[in-house]
MDTraj code that builds the backbone (N, CA, C; nanometers):
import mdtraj as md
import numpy as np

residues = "UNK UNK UNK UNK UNK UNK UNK UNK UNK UNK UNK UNK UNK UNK UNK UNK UNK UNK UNK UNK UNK UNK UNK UNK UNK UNK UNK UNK UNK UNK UNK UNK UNK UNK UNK UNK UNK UNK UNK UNK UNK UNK UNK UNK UNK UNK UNK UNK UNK UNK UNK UNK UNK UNK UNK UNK UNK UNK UNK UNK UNK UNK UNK UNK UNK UNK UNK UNK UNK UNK UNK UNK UNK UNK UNK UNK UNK UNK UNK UNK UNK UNK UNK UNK UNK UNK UNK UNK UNK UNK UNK UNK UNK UNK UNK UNK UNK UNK UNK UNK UNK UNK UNK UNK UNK UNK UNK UNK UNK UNK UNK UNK UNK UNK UNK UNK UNK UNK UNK UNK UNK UNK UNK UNK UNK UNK UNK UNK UNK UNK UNK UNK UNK UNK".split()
xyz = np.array([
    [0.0828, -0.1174, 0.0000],
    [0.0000, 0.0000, 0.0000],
    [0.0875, 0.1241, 0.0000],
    [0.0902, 0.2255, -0.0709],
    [0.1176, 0.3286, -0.0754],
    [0.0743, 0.4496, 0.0184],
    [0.1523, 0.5486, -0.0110],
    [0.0937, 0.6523, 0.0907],
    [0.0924, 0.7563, -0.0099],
    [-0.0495, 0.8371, 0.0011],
    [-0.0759, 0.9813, -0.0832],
    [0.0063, 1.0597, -0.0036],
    [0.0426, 1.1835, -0.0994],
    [0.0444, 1.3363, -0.0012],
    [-0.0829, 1.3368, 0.0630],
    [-0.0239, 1.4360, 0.1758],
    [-0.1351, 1.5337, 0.2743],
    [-0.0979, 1.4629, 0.4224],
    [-0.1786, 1.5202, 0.4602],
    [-0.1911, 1.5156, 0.6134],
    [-0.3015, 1.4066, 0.7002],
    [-0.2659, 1.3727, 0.8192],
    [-0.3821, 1.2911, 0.8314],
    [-0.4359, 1.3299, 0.9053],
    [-0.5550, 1.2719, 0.9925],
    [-0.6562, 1.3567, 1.0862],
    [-0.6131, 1.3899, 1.1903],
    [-0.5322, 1.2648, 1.2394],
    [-0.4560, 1.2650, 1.3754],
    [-0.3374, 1.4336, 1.3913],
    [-0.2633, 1.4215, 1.2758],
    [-0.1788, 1.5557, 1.2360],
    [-0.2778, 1.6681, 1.2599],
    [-0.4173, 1.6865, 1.2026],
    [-0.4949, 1.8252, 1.1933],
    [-0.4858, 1.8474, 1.3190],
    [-0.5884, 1.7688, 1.4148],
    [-0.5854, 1.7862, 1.5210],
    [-0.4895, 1.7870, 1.6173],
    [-0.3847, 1.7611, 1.6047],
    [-0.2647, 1.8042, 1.7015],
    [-0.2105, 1.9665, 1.6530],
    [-0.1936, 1.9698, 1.5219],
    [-0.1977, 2.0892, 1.5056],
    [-0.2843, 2.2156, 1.5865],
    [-0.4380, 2.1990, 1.5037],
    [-0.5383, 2.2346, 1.6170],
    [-0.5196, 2.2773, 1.7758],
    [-0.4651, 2.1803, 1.8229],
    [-0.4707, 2.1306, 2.0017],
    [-0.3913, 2.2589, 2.0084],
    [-0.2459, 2.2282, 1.9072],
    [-0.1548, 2.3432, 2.0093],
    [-0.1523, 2.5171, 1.9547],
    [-0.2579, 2.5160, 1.8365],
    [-0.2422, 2.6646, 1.7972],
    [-0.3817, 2.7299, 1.8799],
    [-0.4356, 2.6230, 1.9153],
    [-0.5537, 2.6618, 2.0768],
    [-0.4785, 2.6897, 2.1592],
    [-0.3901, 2.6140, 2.2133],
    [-0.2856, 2.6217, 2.3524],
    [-0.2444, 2.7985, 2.3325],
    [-0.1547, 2.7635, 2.2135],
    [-0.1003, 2.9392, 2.1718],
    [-0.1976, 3.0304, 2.1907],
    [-0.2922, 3.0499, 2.1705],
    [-0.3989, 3.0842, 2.1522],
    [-0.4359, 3.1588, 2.2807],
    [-0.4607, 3.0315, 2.3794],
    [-0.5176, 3.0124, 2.5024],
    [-0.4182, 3.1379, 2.5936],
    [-0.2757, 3.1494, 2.5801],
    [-0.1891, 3.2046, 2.6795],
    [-0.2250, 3.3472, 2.5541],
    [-0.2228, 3.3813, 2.4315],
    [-0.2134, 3.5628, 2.4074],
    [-0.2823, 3.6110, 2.4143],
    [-0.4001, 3.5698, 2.4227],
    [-0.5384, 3.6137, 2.4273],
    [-0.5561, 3.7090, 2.5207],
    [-0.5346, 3.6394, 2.6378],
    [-0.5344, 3.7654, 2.7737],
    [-0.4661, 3.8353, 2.7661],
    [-0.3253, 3.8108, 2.7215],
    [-0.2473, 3.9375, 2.7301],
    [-0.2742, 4.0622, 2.6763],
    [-0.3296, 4.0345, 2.5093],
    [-0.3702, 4.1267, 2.4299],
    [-0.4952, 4.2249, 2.4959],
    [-0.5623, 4.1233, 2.5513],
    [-0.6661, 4.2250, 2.6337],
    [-0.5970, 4.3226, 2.7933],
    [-0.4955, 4.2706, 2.8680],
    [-0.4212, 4.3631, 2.9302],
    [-0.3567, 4.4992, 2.8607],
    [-0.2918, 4.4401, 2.7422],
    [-0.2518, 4.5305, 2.6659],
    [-0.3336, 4.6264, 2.6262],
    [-0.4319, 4.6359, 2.5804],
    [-0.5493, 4.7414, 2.5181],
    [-0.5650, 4.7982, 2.6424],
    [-0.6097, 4.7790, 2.7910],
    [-0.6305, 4.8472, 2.8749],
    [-0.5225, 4.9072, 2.9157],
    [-0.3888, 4.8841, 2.9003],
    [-0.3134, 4.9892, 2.9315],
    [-0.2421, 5.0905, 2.8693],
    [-0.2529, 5.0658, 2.7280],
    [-0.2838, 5.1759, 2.6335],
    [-0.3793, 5.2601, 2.6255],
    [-0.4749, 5.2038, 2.6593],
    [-0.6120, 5.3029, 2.6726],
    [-0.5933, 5.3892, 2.7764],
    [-0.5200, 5.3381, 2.9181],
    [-0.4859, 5.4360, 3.0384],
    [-0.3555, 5.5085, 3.0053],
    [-0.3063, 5.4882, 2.8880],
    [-0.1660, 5.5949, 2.8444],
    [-0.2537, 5.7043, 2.7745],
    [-0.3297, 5.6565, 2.6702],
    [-0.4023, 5.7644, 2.6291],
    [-0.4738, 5.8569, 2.7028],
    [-0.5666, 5.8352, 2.8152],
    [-0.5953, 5.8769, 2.8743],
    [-0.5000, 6.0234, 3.0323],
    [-0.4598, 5.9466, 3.0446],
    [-0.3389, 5.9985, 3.1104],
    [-0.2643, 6.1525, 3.0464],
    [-0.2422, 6.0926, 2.8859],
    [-0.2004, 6.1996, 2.8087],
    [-0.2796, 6.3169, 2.7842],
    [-0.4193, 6.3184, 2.7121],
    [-0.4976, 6.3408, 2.7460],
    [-0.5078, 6.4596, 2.8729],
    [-0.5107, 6.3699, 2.9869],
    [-0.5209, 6.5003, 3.0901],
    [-0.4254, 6.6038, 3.0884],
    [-0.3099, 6.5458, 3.1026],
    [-0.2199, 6.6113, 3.0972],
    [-0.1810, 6.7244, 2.9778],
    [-0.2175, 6.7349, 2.8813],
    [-0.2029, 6.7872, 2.7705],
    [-0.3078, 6.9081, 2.8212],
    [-0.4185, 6.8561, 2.8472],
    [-0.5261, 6.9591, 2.9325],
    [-0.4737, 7.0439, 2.9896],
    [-0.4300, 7.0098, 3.1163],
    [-0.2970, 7.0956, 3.1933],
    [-0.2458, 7.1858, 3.1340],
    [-0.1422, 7.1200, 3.0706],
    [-0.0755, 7.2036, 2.9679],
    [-0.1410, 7.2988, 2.8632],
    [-0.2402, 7.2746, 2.8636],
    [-0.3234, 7.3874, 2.7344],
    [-0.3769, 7.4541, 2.8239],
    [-0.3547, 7.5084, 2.9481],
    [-0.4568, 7.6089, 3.0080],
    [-0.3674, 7.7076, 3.0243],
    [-0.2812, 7.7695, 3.0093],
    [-0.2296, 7.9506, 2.9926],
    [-0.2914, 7.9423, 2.8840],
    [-0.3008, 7.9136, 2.7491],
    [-0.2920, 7.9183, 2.6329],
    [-0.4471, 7.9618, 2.6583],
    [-0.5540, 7.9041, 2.6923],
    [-0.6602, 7.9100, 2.7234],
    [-0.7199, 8.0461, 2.7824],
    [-0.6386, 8.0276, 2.9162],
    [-0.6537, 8.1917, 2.9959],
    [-0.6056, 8.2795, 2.8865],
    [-0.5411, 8.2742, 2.8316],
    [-0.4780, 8.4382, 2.7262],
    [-0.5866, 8.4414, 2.6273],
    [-0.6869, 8.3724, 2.5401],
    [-0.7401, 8.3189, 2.4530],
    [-0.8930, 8.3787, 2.5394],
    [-0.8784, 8.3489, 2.6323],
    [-0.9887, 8.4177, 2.7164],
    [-0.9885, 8.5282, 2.7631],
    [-0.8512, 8.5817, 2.7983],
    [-0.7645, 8.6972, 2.8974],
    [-0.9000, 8.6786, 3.0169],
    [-0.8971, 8.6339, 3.0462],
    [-0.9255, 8.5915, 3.2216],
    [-0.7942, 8.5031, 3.2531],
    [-0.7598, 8.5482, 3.3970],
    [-0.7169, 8.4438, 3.5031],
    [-0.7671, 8.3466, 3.5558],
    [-0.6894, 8.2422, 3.5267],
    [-0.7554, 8.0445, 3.5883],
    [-0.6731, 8.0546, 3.7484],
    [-0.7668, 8.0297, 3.8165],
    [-0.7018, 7.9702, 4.0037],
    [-0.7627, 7.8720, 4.0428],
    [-0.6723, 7.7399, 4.0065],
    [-0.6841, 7.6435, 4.0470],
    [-0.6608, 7.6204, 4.2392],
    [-0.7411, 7.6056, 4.3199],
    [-0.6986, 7.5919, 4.4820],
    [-0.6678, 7.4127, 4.5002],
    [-0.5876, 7.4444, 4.6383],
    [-0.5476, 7.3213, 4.6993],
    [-0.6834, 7.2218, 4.6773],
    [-0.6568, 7.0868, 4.6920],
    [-0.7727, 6.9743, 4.6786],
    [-0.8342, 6.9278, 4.5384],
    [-0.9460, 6.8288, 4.5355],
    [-1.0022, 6.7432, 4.4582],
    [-0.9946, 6.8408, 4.3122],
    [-1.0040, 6.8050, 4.2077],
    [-0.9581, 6.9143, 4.1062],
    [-1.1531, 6.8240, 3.9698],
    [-1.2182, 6.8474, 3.9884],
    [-1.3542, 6.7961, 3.9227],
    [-1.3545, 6.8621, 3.7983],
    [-1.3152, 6.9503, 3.7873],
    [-1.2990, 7.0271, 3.6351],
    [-1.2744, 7.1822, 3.6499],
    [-1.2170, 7.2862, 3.5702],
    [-1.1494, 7.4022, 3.5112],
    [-1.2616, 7.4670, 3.3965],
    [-1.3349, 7.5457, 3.4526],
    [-1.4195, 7.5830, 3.3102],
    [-1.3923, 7.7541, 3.2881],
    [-1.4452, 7.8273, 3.1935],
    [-1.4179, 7.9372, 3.1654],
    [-1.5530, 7.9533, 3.0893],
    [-1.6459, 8.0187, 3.1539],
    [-1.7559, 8.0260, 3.0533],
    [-1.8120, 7.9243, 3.0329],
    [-1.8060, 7.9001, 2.9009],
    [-1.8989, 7.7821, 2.8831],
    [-1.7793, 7.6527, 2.8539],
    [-1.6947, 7.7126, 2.8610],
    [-1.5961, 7.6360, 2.7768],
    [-1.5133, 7.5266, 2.8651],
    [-1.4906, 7.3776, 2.9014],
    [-1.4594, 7.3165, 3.0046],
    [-1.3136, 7.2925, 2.9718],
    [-1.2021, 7.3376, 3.0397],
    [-1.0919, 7.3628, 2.9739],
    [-1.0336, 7.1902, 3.0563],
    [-1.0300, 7.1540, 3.1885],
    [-1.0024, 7.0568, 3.1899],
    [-1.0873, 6.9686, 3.3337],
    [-1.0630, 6.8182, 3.2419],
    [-1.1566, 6.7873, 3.2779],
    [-1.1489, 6.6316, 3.3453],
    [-1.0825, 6.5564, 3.4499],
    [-1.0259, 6.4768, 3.4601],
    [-1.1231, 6.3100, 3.3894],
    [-1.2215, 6.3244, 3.4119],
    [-1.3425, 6.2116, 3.3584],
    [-1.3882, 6.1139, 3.4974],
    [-1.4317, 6.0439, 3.5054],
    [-1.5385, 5.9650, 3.6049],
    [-1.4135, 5.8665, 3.6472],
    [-1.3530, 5.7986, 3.6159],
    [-1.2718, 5.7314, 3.6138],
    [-1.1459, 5.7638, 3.6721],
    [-1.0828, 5.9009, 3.6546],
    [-0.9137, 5.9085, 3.7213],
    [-1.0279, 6.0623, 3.8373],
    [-0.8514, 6.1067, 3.8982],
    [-0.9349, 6.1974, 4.0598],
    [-0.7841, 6.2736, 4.0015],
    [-0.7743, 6.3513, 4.0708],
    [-0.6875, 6.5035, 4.0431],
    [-0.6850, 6.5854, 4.1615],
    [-0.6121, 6.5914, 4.1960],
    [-0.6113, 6.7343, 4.3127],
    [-0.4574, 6.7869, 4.2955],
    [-0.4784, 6.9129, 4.3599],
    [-0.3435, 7.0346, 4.3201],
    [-0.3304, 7.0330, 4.4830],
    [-0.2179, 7.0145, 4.4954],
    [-0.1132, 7.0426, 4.6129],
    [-0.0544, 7.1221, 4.6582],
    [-0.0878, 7.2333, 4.5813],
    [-0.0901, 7.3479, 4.5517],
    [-0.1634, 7.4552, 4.5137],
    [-0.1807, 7.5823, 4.5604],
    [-0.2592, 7.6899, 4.4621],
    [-0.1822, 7.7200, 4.3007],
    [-0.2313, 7.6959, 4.2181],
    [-0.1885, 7.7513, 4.0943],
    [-0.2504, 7.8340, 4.0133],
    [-0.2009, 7.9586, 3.9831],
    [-0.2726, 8.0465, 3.9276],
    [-0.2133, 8.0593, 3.7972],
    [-0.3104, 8.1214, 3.7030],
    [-0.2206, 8.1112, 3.5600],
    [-0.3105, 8.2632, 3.5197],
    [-0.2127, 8.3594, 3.4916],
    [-0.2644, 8.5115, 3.4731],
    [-0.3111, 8.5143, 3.3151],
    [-0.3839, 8.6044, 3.2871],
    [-0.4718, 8.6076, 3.1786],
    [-0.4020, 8.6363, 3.0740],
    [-0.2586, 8.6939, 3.0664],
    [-0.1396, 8.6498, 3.0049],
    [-0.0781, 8.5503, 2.9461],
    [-0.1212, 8.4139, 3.0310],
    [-0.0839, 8.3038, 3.0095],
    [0.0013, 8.2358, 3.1057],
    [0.0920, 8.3235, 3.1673],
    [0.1705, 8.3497, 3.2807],
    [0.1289, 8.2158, 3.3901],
    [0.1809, 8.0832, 3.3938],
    [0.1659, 8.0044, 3.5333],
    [0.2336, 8.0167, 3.6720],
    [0.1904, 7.9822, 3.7295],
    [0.2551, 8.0140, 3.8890],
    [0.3365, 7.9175, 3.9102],
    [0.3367, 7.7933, 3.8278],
    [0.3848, 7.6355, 3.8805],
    [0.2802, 7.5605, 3.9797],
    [0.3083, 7.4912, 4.0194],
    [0.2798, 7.4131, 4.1416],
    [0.2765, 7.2592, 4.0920],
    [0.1976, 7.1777, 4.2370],
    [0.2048, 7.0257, 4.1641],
    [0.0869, 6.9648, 4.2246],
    [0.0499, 6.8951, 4.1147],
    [-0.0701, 6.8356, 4.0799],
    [-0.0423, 6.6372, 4.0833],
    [-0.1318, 6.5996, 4.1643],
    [-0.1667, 6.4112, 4.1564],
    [-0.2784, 6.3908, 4.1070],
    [-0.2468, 6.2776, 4.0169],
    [-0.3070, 6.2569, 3.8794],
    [-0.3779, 6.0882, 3.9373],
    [-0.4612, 6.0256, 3.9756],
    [-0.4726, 5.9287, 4.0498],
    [-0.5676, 5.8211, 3.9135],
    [-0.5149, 5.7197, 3.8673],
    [-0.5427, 5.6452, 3.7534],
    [-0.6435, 5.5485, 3.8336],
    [-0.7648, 5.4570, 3.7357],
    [-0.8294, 5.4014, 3.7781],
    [-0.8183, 5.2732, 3.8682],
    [-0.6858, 5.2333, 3.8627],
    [-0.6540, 5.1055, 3.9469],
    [-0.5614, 5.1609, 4.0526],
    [-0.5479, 5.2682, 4.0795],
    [-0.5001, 5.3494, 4.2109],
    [-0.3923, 5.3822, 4.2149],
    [-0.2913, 5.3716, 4.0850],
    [-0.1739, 5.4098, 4.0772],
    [-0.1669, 5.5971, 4.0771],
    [-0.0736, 5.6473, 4.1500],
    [-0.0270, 5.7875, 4.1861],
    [0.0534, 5.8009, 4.0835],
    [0.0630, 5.9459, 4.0053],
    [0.1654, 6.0135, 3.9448],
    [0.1769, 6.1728, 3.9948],
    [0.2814, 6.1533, 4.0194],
    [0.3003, 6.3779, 4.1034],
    [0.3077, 6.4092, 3.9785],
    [0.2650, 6.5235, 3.9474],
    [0.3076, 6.6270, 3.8133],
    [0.3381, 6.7296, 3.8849],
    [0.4649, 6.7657, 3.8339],
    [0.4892, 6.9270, 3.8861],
    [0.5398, 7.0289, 3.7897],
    [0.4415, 7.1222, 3.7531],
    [0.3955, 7.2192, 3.6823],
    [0.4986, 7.3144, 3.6911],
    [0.6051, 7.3769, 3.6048],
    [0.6941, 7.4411, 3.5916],
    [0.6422, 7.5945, 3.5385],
    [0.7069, 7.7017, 3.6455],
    [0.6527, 7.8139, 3.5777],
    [0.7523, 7.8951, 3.4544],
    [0.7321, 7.9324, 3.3693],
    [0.6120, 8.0288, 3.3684],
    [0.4726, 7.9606, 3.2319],
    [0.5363, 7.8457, 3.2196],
    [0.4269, 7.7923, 3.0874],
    [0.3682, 7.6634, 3.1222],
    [0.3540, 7.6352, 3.2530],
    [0.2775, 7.4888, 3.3336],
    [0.3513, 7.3575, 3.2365],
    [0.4579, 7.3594, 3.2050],
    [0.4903, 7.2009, 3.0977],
    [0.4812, 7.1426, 3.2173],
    [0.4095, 7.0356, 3.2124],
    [0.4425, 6.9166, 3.3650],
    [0.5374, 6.8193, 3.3186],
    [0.6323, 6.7830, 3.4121],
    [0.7382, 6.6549, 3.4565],
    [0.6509, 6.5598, 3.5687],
    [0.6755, 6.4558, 3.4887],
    [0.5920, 6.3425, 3.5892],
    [0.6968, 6.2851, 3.6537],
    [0.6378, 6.2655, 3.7904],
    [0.7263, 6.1855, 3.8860],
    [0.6627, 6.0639, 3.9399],
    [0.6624, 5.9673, 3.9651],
    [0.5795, 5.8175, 4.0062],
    [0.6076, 5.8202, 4.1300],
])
top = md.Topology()
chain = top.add_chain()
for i, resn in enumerate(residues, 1):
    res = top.add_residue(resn, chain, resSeq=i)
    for name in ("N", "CA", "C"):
        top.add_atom(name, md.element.get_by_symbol(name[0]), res)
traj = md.Trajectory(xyz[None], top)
């Protein structure tokens, strides 16, 4: 008896078995992965917020005074300049004022992510760029 090309059933299914196995271990990871990209984006996001508020106050020429504690949002009018979302918490450790100039005072701000990790930002004057510290 001869043997054709191809494969036999026993071969498919072992194949099968272990590109499930493979399967079985990236699967989760890939889904860790998306959530912590999604919390980089996010993160950035705020922070960029931050950073766009002299630009904001001059654009408005009003003065922004952010006070010590919980930080829920920054508005000007109608306009919500920043805004942390339901999910992360914010408070300034500081008074920071940013003159209608654009002009920041500095100070430093905790940025508190949804699984409870802390980041200090501290707001450099005279243009608020934040440096993150963990």
């Amino acid at each position: 008896m001869t043997r054709t090309a191809g494969f036999t059933l026993l071969e498919m299914l072992v194949v099968l078995a272990v590109i499930g196995m493979l399967m079985g271990m990236v699967v989760p990871r890939l889904d860790r992965m998306q959530e912590s990209y999604a919390l980089r984006v996010d993160k950035k996001r705020i922070v960029d917020q931050i950073e766009s508020l002299p630009l904001a106050a001059f654009q408005h020429g009003q003065p922004i005074r952010i006070d010590k504690g919980p930080i829920k949002s920054v508005a000007l009018g109608k306009d919500v300049l920043l805004e942390p979302g339901s999910r992360w918490s914010l408070s300034a450790l500081d008074t920071i004022r940013i003159g209608f100039t654009g002009a920041c005072s500095g100070g430093r701000v905790v940025l508190t992510d949804p699984d409870g990790g802390r980041t200090l930002l501290t707001l450099a004057a005279p243009d608020c760029r934040a440096t993150e510290q963990s």
